[in-house]
N, C-alpha and C positions, 0 to 999 in steps of 0.2 A: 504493500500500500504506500511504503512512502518513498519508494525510487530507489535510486544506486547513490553508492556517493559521491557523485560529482552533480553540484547544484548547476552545474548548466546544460545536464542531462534531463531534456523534460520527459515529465510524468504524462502517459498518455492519457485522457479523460479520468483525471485523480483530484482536479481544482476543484468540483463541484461533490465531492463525495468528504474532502477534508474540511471546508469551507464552514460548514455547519460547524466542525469539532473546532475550528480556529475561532471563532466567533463564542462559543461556550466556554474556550479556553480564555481567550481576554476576559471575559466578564469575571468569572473564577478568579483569574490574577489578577484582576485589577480590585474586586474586591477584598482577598485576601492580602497585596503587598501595598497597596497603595493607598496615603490617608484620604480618607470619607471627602473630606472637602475639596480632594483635585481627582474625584474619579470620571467628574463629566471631562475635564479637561485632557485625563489620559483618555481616553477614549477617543475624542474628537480628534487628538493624536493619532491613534491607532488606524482609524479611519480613512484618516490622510494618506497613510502608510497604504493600507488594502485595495485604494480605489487609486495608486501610481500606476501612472502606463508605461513607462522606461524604465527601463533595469536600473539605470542613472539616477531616477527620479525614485523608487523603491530604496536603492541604497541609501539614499539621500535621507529620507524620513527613517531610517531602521536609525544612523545616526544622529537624528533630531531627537529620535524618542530618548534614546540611550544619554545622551546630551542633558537632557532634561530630568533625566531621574536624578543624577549627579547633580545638577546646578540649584536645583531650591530643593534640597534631600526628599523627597517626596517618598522616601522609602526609608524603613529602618537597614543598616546596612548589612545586617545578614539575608533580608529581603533584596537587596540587590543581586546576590548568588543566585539565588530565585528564578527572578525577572530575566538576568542574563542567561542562565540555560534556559529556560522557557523560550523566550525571544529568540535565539540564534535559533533553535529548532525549528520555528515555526519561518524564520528567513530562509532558512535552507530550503522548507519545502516550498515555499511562494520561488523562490526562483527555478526551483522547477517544473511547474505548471507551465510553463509556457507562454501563460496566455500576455507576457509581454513584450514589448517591439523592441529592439535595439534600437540606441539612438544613435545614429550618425552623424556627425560633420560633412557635410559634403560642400 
């Protein structure tokens, strides 16, 4: 179910069967690691993150998020060990889905 390990190996018709479980899984973690008062804010984060079109543009927000739990502690910091296995796992599989475009320069 969750691919081979090379994240730029996509996952054939796998986006829409994990999709469900990524989305139950933030709410989960965001409940659990993150305080009450900035859980809309992770969120609307997370958001940002799921609905990038460019792999450029996904890295980008995996960064932002990660950025942000660090910059106004929003987490106790054994809840950062957490968040960051959680998180890379759930990057790994979103870049292999596929369902994003490479961006180029041209």
């Amino acid at each position: 179910m969750y691919g081979v390990n090379d994240p730029n190996e996509p996952m054939a018709d796998k986006e829409h069967t994990c999709y469900f479980h990524q989305i139950q899984s933030m709410d989960r973690h965001t409940k659990q690691q993150i305080k009450p008062k900035l859980h809309e804010q992770h969120k609307t984060l997370y958001y940002e993150y799921k609905n990038a079109t460019f792999l450029e543009e996904i890295d980008d927000q995996y960064a932002t998020i990660q950025c942000w739990w660090y910059s106004i502690k929003v987490v106790a910091e054994i809840g950062l060990a957490m968040l960051e296995n959680w998180f890379s796992f759930w990057h790994f599989l979103v870049r292999q889905w596929g369902r994003f475009m490479k961006h180029t320069n041209l």
